[in-house]
N, CA, C and O of each residue as an XYZ file, in Angstrom:
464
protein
N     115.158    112.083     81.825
C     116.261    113.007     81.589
C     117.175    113.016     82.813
O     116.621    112.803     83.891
N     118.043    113.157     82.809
C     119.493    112.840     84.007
C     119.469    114.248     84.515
O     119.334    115.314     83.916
N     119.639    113.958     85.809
C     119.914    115.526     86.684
C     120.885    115.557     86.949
O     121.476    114.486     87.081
N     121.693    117.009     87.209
C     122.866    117.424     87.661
C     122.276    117.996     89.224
O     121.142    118.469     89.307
N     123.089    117.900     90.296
C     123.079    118.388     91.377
C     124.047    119.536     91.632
O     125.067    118.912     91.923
N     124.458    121.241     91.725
C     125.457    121.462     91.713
C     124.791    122.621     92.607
O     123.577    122.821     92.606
N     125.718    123.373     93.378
C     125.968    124.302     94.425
C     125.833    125.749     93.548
O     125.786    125.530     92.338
N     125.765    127.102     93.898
C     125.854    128.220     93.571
C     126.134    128.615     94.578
O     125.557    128.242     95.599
N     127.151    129.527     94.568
C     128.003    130.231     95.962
C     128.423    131.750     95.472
O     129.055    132.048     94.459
N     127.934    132.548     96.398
C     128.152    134.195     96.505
C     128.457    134.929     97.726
O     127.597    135.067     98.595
N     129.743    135.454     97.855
C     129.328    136.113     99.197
C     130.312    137.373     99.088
O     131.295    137.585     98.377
N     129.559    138.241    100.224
C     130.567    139.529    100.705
C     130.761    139.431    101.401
O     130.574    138.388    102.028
N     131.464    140.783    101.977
C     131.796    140.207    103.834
C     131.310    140.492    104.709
O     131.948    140.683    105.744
N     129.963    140.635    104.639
C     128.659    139.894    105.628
C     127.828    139.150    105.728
O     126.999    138.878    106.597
N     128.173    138.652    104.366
C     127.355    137.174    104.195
C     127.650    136.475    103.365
O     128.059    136.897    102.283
N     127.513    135.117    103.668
C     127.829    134.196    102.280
C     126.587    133.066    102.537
O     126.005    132.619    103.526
N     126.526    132.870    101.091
C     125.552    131.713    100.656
C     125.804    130.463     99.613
O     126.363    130.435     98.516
N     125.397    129.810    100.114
C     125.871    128.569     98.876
C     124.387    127.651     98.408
O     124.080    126.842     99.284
N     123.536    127.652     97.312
C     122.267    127.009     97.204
C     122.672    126.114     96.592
O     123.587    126.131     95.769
N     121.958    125.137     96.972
C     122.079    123.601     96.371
C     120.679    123.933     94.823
O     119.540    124.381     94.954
N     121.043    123.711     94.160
C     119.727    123.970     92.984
C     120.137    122.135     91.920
O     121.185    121.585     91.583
N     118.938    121.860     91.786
C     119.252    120.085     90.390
C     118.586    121.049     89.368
O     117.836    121.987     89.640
N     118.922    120.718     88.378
C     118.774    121.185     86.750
C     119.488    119.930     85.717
O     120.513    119.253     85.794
N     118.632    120.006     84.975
C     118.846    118.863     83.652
C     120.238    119.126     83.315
O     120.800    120.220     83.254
N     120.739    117.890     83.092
C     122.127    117.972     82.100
C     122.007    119.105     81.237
O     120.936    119.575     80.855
N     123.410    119.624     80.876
C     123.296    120.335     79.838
C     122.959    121.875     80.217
O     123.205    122.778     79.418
N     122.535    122.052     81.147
C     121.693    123.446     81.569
C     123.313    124.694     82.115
O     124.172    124.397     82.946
N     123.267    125.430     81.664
C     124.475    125.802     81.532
C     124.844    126.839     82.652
O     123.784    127.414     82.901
N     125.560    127.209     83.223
C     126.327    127.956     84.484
C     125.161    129.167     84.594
O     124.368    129.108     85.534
N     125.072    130.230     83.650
C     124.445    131.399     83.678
C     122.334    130.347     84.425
O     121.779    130.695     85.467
N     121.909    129.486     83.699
C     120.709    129.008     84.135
C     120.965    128.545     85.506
O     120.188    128.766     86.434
N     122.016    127.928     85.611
C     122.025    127.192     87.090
C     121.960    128.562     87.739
O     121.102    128.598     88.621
N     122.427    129.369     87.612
C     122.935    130.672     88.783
C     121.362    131.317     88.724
O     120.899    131.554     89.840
N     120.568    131.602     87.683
C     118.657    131.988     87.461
C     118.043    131.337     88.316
O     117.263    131.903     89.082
N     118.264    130.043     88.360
C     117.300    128.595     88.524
C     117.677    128.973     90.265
O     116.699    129.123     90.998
N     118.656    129.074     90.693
C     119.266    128.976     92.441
C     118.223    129.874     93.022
O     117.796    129.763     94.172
N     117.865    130.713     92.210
C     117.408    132.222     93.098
C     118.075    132.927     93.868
O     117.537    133.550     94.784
N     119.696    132.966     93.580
C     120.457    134.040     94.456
C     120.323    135.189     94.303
O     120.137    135.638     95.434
N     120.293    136.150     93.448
C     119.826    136.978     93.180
C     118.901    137.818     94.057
O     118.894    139.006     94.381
N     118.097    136.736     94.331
C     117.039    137.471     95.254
C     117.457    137.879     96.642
O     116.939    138.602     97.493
N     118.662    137.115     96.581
C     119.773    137.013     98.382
C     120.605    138.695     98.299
O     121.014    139.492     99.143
N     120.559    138.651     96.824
C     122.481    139.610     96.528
C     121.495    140.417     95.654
O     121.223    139.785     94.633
N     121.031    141.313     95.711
C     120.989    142.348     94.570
C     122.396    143.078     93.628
O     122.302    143.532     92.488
N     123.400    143.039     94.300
C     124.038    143.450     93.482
C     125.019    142.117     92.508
O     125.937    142.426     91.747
N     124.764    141.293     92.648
C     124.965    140.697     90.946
C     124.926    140.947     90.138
O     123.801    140.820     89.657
N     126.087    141.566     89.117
C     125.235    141.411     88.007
C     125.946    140.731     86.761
O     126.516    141.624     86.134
N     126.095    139.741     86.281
C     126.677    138.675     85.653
C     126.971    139.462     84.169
O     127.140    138.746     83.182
N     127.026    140.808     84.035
C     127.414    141.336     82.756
C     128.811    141.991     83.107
O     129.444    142.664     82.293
N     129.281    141.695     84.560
C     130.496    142.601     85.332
C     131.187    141.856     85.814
O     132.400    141.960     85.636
N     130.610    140.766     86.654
C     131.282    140.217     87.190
C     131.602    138.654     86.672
O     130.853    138.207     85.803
N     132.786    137.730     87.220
C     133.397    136.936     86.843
C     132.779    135.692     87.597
O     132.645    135.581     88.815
N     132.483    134.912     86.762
C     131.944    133.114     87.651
C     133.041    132.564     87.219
O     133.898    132.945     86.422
N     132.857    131.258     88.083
C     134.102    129.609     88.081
C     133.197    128.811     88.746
O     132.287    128.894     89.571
N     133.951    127.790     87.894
C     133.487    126.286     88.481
C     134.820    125.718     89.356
O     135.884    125.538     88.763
N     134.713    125.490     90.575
C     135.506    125.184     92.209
C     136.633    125.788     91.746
O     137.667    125.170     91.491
N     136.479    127.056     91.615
C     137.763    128.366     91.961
C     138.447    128.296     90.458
O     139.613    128.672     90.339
N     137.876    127.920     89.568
C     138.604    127.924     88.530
C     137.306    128.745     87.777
O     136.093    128.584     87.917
N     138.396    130.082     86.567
C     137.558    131.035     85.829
C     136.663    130.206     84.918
O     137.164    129.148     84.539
N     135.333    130.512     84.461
C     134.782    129.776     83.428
C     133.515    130.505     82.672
O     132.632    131.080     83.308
N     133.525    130.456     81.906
C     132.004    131.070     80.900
C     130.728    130.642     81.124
O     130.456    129.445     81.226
N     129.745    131.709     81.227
C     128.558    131.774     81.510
C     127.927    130.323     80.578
O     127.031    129.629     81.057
N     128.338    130.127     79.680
C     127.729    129.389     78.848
C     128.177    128.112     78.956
O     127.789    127.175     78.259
N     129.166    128.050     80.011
C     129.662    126.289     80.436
C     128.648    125.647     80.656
O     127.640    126.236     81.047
N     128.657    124.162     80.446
C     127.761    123.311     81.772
C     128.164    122.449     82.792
O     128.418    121.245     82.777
N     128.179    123.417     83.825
C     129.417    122.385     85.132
C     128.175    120.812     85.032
O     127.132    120.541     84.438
N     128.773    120.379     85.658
C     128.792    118.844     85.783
C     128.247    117.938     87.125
O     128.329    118.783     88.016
N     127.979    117.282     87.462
C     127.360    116.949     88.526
C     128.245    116.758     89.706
O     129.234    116.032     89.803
N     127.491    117.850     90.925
C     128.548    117.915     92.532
C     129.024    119.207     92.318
O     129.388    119.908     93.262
N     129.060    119.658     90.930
C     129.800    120.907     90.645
C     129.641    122.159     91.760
O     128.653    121.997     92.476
N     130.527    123.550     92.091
C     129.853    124.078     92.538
C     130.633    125.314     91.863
O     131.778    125.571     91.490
N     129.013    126.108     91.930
C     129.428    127.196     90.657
C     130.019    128.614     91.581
O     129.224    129.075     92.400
N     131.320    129.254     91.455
C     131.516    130.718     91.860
C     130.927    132.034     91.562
O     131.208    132.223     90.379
N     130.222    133.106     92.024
C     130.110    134.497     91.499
C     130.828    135.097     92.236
O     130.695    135.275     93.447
N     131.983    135.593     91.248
C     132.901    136.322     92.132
C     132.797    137.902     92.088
O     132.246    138.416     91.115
N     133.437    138.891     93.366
C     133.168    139.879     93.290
C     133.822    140.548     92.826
O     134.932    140.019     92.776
N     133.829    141.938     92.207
C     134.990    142.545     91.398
C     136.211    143.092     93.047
O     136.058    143.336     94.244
N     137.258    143.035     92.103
C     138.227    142.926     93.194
C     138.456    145.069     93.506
O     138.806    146.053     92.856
N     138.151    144.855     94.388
C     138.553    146.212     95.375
C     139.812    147.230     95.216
O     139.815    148.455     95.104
N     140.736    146.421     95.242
C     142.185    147.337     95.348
C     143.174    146.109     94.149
O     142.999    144.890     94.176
N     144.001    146.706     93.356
C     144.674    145.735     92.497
C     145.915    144.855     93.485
O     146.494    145.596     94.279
N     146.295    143.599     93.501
C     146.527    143.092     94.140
C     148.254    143.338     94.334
O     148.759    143.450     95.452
N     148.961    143.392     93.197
C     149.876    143.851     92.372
C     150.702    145.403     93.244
O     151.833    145.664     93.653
N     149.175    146.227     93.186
C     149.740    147.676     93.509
C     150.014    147.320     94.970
O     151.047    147.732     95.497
N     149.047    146.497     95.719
C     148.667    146.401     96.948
C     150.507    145.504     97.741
O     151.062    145.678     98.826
N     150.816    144.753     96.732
C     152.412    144.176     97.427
C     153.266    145.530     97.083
O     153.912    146.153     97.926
N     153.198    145.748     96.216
C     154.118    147.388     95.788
C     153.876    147.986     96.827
O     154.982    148.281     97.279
N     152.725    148.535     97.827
C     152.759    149.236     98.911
C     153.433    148.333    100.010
O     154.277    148.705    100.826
N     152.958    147.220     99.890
C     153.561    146.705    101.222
C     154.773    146.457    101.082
O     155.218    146.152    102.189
N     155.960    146.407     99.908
C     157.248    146.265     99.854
C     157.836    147.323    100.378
O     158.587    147.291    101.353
N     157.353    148.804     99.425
C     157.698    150.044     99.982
C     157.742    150.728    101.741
O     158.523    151.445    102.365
N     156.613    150.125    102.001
C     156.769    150.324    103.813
C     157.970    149.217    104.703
O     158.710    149.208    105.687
N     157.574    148.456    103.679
C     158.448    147.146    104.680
C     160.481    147.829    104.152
O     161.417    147.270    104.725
N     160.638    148.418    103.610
C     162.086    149.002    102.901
C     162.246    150.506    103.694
O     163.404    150.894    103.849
N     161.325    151.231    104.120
C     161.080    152.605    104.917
C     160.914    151.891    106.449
O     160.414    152.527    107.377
N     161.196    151.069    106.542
C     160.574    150.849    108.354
C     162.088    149.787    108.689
O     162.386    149.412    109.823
N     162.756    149.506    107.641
C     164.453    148.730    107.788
C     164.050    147.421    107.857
O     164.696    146.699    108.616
N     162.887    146.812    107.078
C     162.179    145.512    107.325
C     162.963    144.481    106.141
O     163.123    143.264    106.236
N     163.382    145.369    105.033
C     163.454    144.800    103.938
C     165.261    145.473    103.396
O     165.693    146.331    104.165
N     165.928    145.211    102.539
C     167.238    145.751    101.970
C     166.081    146.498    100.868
O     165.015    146.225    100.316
N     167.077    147.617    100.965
C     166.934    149.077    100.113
C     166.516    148.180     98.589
O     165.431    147.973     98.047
N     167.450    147.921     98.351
C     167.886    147.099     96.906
C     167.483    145.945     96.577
O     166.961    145.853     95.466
N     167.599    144.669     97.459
C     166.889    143.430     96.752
C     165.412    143.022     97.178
O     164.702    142.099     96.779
N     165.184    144.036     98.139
C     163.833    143.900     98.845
C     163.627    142.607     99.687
O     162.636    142.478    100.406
N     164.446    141.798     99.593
C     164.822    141.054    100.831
C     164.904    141.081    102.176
O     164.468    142.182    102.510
N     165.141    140.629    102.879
C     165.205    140.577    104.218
C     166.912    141.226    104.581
O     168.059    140.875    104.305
N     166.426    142.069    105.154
C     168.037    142.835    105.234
C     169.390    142.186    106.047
O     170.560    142.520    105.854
N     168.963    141.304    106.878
C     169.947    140.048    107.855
C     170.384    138.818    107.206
O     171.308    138.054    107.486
N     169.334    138.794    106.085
C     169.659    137.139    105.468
C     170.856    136.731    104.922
O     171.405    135.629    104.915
N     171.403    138.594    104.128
C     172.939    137.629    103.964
C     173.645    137.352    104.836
O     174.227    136.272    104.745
N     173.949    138.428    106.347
C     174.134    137.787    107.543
C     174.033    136.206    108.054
O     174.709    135.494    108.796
N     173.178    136.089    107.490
C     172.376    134.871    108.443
C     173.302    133.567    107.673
O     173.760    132.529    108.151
N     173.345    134.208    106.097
C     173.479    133.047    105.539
C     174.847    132.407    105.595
O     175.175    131.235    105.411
N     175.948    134.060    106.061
C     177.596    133.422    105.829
C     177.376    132.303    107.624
O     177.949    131.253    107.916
N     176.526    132.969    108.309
C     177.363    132.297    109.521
C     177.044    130.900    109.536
O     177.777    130.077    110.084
N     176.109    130.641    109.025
C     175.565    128.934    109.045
C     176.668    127.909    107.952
O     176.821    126.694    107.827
N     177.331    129.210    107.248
C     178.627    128.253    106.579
C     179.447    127.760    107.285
O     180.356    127.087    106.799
């Protein structure tokens, strides 16, 4: 029977791990991630919440990455990323970083007649 060689990678931000685990062709993302024994590294996994990928790309528990593959468990994201530029536009427009209005750089049209 043909083996796959593929990676499992988890981390927070005090640790990261990446296990090398071989499993038969065919053996699908959710087994490779059982078979690694990370779990036993990360207690808080828990693959009914959180999101896996195969090399940074989203993918289903029920895939079967492929050989070299290396599988993601990603963590649920903290702050929405979205709201998180909305704050930083708003400070950068209150501190004269940005134009009121296009949220731009407030010199650039400056900048731009004199280089004509």
């Amino acid at each position: 029977m043909a083996m796959n060689t593929v990676e499992v990678a988890y981390a927070t931000p005090e640790k990261q791990l990446i296990l090398t685990v071989q499993v038969p062709a065919g053996t699908t993302v959710e087994q490779c991630i059982e078979q690694s024994g990370i779990r036993q590294h990360f207690n808080d996994i828990d693959l009914s919440q959180q999101k896996v990928g195969i090399w940074n790309k989203a993918t289903k528990l029920h895939a079967e990455p492929r050989d070299g593959d290396r599988i993601e468990i990603y963590r649920a994201l903290i702050a929405d990323p979205k709201a998180v530029r909305k704050r930083r536009a708003e400070k950068a427009k209150q501190e004269g970083r940005a134009d009121k209005v296009t949220g731009g750089r407030p010199d650039a049209k400056r900048n731009q007649r004199s280089k004509e």
